[in-house]
BAFI-665624 format. One record per residue (C-alpha): residue number from 1; residue in one letter; x, z, y. Coordinates in steps of 0.25 Angstrom, whole numbers, always signed. Layout:
# BAFI-665624
<NUM 'A' <X Z Y>> ...
END
This chain:
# BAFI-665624
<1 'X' <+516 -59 -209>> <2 'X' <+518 -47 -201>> <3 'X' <+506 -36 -201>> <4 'X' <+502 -33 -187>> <5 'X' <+497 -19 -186>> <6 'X' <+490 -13 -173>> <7 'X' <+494 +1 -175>> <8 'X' <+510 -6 -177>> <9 'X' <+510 -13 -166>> <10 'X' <+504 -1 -155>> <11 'X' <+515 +8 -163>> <12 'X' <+525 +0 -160>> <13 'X' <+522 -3 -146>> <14 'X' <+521 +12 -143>> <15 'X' <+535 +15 -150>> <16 'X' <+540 +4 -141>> <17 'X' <+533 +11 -128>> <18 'X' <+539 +24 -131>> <19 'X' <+552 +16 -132>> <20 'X' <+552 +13 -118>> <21 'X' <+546 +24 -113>> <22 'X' <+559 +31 -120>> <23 'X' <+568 +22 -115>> <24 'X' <+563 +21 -101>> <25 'X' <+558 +34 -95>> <26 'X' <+571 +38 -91>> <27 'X' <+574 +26 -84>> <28 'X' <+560 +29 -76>> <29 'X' <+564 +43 -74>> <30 'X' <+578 +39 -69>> <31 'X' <+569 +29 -59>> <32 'X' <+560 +41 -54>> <33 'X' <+574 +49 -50>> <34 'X' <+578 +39 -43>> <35 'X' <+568 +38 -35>> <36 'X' <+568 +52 -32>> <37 'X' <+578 +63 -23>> <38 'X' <+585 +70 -31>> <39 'X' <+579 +83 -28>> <40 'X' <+567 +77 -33>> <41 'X' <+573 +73 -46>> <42 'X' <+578 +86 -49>> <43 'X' <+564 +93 -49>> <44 'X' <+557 +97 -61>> <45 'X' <+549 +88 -65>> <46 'X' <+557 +77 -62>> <47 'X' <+547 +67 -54>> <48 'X' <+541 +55 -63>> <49 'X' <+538 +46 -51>> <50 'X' <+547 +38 -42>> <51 'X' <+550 +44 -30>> <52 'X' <+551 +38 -17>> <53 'X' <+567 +37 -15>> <54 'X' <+569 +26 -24>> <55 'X' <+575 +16 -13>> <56 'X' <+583 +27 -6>> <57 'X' <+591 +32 -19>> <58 'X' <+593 +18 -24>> <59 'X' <+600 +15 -11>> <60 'X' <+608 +27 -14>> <61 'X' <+612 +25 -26>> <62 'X' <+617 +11 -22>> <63 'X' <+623 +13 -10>> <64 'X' <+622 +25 -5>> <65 'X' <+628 +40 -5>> <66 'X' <+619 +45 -17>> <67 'X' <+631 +46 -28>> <68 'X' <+635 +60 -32>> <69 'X' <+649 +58 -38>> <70 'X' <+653 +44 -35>> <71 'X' <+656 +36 -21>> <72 'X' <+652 +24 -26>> <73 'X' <+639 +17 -25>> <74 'X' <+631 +13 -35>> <75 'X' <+632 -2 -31>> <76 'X' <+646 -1 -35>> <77 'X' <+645 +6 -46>> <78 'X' <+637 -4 -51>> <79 'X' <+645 -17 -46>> <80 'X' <+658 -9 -54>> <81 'X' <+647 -7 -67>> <82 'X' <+642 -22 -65>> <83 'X' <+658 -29 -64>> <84 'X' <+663 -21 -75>> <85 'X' <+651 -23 -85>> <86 'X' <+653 -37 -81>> <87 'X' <+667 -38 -83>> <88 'X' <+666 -32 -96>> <89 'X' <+654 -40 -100>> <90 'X' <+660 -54 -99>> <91 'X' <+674 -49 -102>> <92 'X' <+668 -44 -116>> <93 'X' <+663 -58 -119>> <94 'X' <+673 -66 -116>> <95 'X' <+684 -59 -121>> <96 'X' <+675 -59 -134>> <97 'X' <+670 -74 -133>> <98 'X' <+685 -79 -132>> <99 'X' <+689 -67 -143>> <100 'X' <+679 -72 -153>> <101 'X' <+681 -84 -152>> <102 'X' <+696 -85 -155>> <103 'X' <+693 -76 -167>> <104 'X' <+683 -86 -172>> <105 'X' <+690 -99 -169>> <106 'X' <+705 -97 -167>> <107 'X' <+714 -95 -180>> <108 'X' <+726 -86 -177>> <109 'X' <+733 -76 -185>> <110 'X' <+726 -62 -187>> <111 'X' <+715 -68 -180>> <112 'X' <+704 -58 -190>> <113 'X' <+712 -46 -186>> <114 'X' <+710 -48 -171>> <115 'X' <+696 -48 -174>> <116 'X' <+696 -37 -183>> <117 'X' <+705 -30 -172>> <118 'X' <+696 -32 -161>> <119 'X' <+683 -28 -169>> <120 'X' <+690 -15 -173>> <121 'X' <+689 -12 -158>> <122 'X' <+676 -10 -159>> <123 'X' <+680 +5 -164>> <124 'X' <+689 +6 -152>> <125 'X' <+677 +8 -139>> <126 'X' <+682 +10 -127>> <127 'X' <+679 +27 -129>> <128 'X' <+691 +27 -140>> <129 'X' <+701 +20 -132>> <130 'X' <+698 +23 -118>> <131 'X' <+709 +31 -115>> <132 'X' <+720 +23 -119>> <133 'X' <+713 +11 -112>> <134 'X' <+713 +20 -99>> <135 'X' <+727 +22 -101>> <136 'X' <+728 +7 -101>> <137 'X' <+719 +3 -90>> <138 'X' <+726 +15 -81>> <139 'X' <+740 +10 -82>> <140 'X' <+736 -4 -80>> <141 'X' <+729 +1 -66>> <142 'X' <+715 -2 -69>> <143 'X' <+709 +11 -66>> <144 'X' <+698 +8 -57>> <145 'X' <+695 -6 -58>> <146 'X' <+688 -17 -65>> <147 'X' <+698 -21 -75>> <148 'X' <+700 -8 -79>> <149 'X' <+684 -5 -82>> <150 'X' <+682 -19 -88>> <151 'X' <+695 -22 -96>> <152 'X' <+695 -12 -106>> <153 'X' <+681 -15 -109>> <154 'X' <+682 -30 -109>> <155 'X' <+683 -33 -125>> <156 'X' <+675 -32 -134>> <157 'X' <+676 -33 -147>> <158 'X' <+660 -32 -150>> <159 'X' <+657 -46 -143>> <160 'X' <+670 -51 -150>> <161 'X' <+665 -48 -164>> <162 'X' <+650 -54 -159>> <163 'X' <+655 -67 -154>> <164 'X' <+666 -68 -167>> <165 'X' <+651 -66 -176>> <166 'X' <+644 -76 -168>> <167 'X' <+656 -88 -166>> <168 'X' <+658 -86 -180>> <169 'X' <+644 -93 -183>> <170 'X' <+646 -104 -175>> <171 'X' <+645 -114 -185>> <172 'X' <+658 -123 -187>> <173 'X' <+651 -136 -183>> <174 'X' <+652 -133 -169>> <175 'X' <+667 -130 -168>> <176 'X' <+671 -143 -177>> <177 'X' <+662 -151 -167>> <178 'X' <+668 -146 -154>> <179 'X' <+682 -148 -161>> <180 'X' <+677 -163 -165>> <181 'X' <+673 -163 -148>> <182 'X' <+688 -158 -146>> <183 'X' <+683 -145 -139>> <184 'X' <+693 -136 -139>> <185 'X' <+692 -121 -142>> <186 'X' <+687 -116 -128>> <187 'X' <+679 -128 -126>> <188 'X' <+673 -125 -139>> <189 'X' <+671 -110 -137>> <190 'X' <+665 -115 -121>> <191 'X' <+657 -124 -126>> <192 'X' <+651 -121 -139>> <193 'X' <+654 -105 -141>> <194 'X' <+650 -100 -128>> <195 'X' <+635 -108 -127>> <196 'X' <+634 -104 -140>> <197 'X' <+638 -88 -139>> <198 'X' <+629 -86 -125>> <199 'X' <+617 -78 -130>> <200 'X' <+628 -67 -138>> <201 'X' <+637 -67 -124>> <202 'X' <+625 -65 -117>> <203 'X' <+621 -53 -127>> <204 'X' <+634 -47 -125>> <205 'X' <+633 -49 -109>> <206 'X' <+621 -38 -110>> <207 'X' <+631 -30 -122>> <208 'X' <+642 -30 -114>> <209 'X' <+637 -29 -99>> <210 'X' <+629 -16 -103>> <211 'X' <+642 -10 -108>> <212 'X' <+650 -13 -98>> <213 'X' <+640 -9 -89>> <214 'X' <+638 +6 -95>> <215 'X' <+653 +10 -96>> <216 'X' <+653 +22 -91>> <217 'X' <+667 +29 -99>> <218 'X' <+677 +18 -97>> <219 'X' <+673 +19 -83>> <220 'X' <+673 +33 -80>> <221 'X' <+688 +33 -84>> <222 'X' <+693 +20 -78>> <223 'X' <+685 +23 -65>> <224 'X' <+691 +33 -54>> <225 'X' <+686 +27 -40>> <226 'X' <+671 +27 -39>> <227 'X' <+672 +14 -35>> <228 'X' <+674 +7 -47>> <229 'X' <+663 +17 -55>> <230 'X' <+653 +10 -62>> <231 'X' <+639 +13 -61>> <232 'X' <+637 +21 -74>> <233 'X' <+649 +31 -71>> <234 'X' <+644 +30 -56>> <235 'X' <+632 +37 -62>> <236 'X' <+641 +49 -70>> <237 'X' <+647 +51 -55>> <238 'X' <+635 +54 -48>> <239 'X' <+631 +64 -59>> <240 'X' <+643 +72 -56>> <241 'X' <+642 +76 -41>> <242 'X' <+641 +91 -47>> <243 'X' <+629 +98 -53>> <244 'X' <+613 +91 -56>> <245 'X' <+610 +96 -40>> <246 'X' <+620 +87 -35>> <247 'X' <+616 +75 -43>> <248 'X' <+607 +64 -36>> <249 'X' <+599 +60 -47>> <250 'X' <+591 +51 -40>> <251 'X' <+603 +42 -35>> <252 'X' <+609 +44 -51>> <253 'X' <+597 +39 -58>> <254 'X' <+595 +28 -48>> <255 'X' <+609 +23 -49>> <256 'X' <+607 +24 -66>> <257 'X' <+595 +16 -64>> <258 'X' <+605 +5 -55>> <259 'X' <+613 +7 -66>> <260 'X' <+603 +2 -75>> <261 'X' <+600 -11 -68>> <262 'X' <+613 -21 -71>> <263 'X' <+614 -19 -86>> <264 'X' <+598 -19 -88>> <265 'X' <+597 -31 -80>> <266 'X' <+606 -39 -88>> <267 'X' <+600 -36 -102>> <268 'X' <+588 -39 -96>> <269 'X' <+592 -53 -90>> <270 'X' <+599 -56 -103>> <271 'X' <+590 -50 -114>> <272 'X' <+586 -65 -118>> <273 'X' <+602 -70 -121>> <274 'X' <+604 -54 -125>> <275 'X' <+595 -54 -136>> <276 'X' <+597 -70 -141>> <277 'X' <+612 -66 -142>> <278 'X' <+609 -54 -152>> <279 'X' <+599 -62 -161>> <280 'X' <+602 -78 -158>> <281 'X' <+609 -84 -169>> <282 'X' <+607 -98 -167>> <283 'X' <+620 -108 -163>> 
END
């Protein structure tokens, strides 16, 4: 029986309070900026109430001519930050379903040290070999495109080790009746490892889309035209249009808070599967 304490429960409820109010004032003050001209910003003390330019600098941030340091719009920004997340996202898991699964069911030689050689990747992030990667991706001619943001990105050898964990208990019953069915392997892997694997694809969807989503280093040096700039290194540019004075805050915090809106919006349309693929273990 658990003891329920008054003084517990209002401790508890205040520590979760100040949480949010941690976590989310900078989000309302970046809202007020961005509501405001930029002259007003700039002002001590900073006003704490929106202003009324909210509809005018949002305009401006999407479309119009409000972007120190870039010639891009933040539509497209966007649109480049949308495709390449999404490329990389179900690149990851299908690379990592179809990598899995030949570890797990396929016999062939050294078929533990392709495992073991993949999970040592996992000390190899993109940071430690970015340059040699550029190299690559330069004399291929990918600078500037989709293939070259996405590609070098695309495998990963975290999904590959949580879908090995998770095939691994899948009880042998079910592959000896679908080879008494005369399912082959990919009609296996269709129809009874897929169903089965939906709620951890879709936790890795939210993993995966929010990192693909925030890349910000890769981008930067594969990215040379303002055109393909994602949103987040859109945002670096507009901060470098030469001194604090010259920087429209307003149109910065309100393209941040664009920003915000993709990968916030798929974690919270997918928090039910996200959280039942990090805790269901049923089969």
């Amino acid at each position: 029986m658990v003891d329920r304490r008054p003084w517990l429960n209002v401790l508890s409820h205040a520590v979760m309070i100040l949480g949010v109010l941690v976590v989310a004032f900078p989000l309302y003050l970046a809202f007020v900026a961005s509501t405001h001209l930029s002259s007003d910003i700039v002002q001590a003390p900073m006003p704490l109430l929106p202003g009324m330019h909210l509809w005018e600098n949002y305009q401006a941030a999407l479309f119009g001519s409000g972007k120190l340091g870039s010639n891009s719009t933040v539509v497209n920004m966007m649109w480049v930050s949308f495709v390449t997340a999404m490329v990389i996202t179900v690149g990851k898991i299908a690379i990592s379903l179809l990598s899995a699964f030949a570890i797990v069911y396929f016999r062939f030689p050294f078929k533990m040290l392709c495992f073991w050689a993949i999970f040592v990747t996992l000390m190899l992030p993109v940071e430690v070999r970015i340059l040699p990667t550029y190299k690559v991706v330069a004399e291929l001619g990918l600078l500037n495109s989709y293939a070259g943001l996405t590609l070098p990105l695309i495998a990963s050898a975290t999904a590959t080790f949580l879908f090995r964990q998770f095939f691994l208990t899948v009880p042998d019953e079910l592959v000896e009746a679908a080879r008494i069915d005369g399912a082959g392997p990919m009609r296996f892997f269709k129809d009874v490892l897929l169903p089965l694997s939906k709620t951890s694809v879709a936790a890795l969807f939210v993993i995966q889309f929010i990192y693909g989503w925030n890349q910000y280093l890769w981008p930067l040096l594969m990215t040379t035209s303002e055109d393909m700039y994602p949103v987040v290194v859109g945002i670096k540019a507009m901060l470098g249009g030469g001194g604090d004075a010259a920087v429209d805050w307003n149109i910065v915090m309100a393209t941040a808070l664009l920003a915000m809106l993709p990968p916030t919006a798929v974690v919270i349309l997918m928090q039910k599967w996200f959280v039942k693929g990090l805790v269901d273990t049923e089969k």
